[in-house]
C-alpha positions as CSV (number, residue, x, y, z in Angstrom):
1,X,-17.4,18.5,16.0
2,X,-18.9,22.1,14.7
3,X,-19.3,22.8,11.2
4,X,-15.6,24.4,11.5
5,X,-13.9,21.6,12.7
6,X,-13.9,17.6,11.5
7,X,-12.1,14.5,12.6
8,X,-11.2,11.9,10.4
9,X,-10.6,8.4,11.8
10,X,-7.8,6.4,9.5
11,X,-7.6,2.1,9.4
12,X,-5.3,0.8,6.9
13,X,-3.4,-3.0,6.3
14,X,-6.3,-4.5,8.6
15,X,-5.6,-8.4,6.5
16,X,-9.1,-9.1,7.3
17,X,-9.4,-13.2,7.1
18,X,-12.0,-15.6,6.9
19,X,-10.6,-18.6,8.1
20,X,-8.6,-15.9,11.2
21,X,-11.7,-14.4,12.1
22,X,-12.1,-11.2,13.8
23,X,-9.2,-9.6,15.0
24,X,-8.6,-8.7,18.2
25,X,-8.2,-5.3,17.7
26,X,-11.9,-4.6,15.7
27,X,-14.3,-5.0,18.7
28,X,-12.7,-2.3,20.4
29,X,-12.0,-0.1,17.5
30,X,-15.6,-0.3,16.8
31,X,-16.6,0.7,20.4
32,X,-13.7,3.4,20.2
33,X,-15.6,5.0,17.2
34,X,-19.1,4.9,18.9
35,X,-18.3,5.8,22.0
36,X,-17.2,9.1,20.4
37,X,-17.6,9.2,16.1
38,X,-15.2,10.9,14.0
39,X,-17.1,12.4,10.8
40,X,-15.9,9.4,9.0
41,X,-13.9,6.6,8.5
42,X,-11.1,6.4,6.0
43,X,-9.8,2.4,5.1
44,X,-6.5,3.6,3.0
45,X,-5.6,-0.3,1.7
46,X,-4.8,-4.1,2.2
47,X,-8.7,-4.8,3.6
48,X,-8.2,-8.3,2.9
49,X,-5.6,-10.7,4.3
50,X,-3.6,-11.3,0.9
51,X,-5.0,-12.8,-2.3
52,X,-6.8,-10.0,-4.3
53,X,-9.2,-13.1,-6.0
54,X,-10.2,-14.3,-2.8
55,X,-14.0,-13.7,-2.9
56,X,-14.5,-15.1,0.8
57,X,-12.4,-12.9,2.6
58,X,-13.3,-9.7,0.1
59,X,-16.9,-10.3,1.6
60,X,-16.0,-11.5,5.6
61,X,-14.4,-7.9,5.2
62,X,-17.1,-6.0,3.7
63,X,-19.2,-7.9,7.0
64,X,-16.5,-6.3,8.9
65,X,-16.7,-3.0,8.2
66,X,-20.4,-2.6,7.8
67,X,-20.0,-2.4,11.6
68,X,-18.9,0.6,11.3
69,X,-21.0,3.1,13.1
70,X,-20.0,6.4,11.1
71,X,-19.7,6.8,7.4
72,X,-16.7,5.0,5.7
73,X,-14.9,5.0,2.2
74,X,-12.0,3.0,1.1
75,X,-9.0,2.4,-1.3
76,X,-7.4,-0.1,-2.7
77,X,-4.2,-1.5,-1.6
78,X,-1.4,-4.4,-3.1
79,X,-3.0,-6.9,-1.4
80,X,-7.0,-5.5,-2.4
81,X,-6.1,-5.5,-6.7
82,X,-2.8,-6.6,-7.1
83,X,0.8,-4.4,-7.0
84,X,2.7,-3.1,-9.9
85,X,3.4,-5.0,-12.4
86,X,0.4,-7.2,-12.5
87,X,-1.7,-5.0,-15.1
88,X,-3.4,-8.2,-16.7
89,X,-5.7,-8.9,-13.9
90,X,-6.3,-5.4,-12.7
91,X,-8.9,-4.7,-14.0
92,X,-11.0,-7.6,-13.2
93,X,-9.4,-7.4,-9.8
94,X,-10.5,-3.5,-9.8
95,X,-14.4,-4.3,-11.1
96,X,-14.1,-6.8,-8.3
97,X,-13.6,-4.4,-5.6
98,X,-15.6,-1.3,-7.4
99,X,-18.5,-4.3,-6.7
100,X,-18.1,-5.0,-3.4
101,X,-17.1,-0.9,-1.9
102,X,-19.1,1.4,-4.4
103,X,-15.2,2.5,-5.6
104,X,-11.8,2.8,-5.6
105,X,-11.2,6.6,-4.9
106,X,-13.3,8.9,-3.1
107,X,-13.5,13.1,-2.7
108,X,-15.5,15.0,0.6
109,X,-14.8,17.8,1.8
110,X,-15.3,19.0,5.6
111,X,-14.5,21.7,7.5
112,X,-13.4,23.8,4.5
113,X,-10.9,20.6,3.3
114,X,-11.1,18.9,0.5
115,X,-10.2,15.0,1.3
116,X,-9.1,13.0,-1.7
117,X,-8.6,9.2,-1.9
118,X,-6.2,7.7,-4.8
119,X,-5.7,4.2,-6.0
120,X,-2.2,4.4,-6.1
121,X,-2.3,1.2,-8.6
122,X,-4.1,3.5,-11.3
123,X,-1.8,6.1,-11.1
124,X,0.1,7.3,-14.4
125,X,-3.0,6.3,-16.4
126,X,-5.0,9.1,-18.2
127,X,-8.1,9.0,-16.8
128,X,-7.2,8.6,-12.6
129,X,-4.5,11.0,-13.2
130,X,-6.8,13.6,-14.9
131,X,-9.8,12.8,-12.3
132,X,-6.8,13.2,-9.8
133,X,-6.1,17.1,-10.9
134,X,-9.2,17.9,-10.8
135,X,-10.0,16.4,-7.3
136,X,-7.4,18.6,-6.1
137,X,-7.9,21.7,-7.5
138,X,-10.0,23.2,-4.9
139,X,-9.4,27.0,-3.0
140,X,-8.8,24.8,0.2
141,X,-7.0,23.1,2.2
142,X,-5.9,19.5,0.8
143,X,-5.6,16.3,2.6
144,X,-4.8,13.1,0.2
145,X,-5.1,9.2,1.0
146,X,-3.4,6.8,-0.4
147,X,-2.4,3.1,0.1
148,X,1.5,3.9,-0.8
149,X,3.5,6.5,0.8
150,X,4.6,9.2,-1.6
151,X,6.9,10.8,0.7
152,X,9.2,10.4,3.6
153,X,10.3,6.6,2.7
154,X,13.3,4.8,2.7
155,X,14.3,3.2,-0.7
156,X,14.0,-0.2,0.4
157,X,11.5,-2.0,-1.3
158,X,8.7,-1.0,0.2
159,X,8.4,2.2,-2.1
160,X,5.9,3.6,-4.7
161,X,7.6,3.1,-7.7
162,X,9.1,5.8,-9.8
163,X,5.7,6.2,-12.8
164,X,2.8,6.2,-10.3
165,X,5.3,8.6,-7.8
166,X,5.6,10.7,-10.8
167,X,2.5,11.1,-12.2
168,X,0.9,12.0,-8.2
169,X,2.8,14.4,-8.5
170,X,2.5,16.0,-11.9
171,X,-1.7,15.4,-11.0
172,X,-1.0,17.6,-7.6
173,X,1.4,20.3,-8.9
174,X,0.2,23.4,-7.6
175,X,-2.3,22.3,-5.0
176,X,-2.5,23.1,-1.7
177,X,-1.8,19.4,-0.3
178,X,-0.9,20.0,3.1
179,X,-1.2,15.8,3.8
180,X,-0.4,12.9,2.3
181,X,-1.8,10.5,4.7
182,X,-0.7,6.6,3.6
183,X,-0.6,2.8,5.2
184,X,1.2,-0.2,3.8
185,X,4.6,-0.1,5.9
186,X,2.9,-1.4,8.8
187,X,4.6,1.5,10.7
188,X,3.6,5.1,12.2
189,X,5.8,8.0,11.3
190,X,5.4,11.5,10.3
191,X,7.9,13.1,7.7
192,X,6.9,16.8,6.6
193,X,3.6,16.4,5.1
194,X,3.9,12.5,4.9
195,X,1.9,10.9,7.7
196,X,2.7,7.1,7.5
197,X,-0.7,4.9,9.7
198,X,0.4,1.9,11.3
199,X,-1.3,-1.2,10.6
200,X,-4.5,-1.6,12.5
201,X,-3.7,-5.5,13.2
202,X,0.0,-6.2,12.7
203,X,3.0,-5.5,14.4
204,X,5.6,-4.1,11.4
205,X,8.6,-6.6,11.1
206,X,10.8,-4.1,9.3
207,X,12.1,-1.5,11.7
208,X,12.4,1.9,9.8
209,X,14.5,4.5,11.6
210,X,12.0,6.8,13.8
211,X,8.9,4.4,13.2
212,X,6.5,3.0,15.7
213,X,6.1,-0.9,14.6
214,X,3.0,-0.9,17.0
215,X,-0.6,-1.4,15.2
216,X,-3.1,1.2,15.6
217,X,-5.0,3.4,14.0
218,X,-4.6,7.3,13.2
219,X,-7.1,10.1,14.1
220,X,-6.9,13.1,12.4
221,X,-8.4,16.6,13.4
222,X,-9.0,19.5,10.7
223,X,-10.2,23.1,10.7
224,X,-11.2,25.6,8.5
225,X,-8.1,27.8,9.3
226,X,-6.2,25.4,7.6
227,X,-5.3,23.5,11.0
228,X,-4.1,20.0,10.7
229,X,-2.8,17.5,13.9
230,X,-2.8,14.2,14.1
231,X,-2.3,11.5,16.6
232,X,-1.7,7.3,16.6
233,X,-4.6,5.8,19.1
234,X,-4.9,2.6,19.9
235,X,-8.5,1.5,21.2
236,X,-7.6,-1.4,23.1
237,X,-5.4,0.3,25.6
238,X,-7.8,2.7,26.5
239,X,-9.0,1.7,30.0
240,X,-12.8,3.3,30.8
241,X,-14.1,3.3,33.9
């Protein structure tokens, strides 16, 4: 890609496992992004199977995605420090992962974007929400990861609760965010400027109305005019000859 022009590739909800071993799926999704590299990799949460304190998996993981062969950042997800409501062991469960990925929200900016991780678990506390604001505030173009849709879900459960929904969007008020790019449903789906990434590994056992349960991965394209598309691709069904 030019100077103008940047793909982003997007994993999320992978459940990497020790005792599972590699997934099917990562061979080929590792060939997929040699055989033709996005500017970088985006891991938007749940890198590990379950169990936030399981050091053995937190490190088969890391193994994992040291494979990659273009630069990669990730965030956090439920299953990486712990969901809401479990504020007593985040932060050990936070200096945990900080340890292992070098952090638990990122900023770049390509192709005249800005590209802003969150930890959605940090959200509605002073200091993410005020690094948050300030991540945003750019003349550009905005594109925003995050484990936990914001936008476009179905009240079901599976939601970011009302305080951390809140404070995203008090931190992004008057930002150009054209994308709020998110995993943990296990499900593809675009609503407005929500863009929901399957899960790289597992097939979604909720059906949500206009969702693709199918894993995958998603691969987006941005310009500096502002242009945005995006697509699902799955590696493994890509036949070469």
């Amino acid at each position: 890609m030019t100077a103008d022009v940047a793909r982003i590739a997007q994993i999320t909800d992978t459940h990497f496992s020790a005792a599972l071993g590699v997934p099917s799926q990562w061979p080929s999704t590792v060939a997929w992004l040699r055989a033709d590299r996005p500017d970088l990799l985006v891991h938007t949460g749940d890198i590990v199977l379950e169990d936030p304190d399981d050091d053995a998996d937190r490190r088969f993981a890391k193994e994992l995605m040291e494979q990659s062969p273009v630069p990669y950042v990730v965030i956090p997800g439920n299953h990486d420090v712990g969901s809401y409501g479990e504020g007593t062991d985040r932060p050990r469960r936070i200096a945990a992962f900080r340890e292992t990925w070098g952090g638990d929200h990122f900023v770049r900016d390509l192709a005249g974007w800005r590209l802003v991780g969150v930890d959605a678990y940090r959200l509605a506390t002073a200091t993410h929400d005020a690094w948050l604001r300030d991540a945003v505030s750019t003349g550009g173009p905005v594109l925003v990861f995050v484990h936990q849709p914001i936008h476009g879900d179905q009240v079901d459960g599976w939601q970011m609760i009302a305080g951390a929904r809140a404070a995203f969007e008090r931190a992004i008020a008057g930002a150009d965010v054209r994308a709020v790019a998110s995993g943990h449903r296990h499900c593809a789906r675009t609503v407005g400027r929500a863009v929901w990434a399957p899960s790289l590994r597992l097939q979604a056992d909720e059906m949500v109305e206009g969702a693709d349960p199918r894993p995958g991965l998603v691969e987006h394209v941005i310009s500096a005019d502002g242009g945005h598309h995006h697509r699902v691709v799955r590696p493994w069904e890509l036949v070469t000859s």
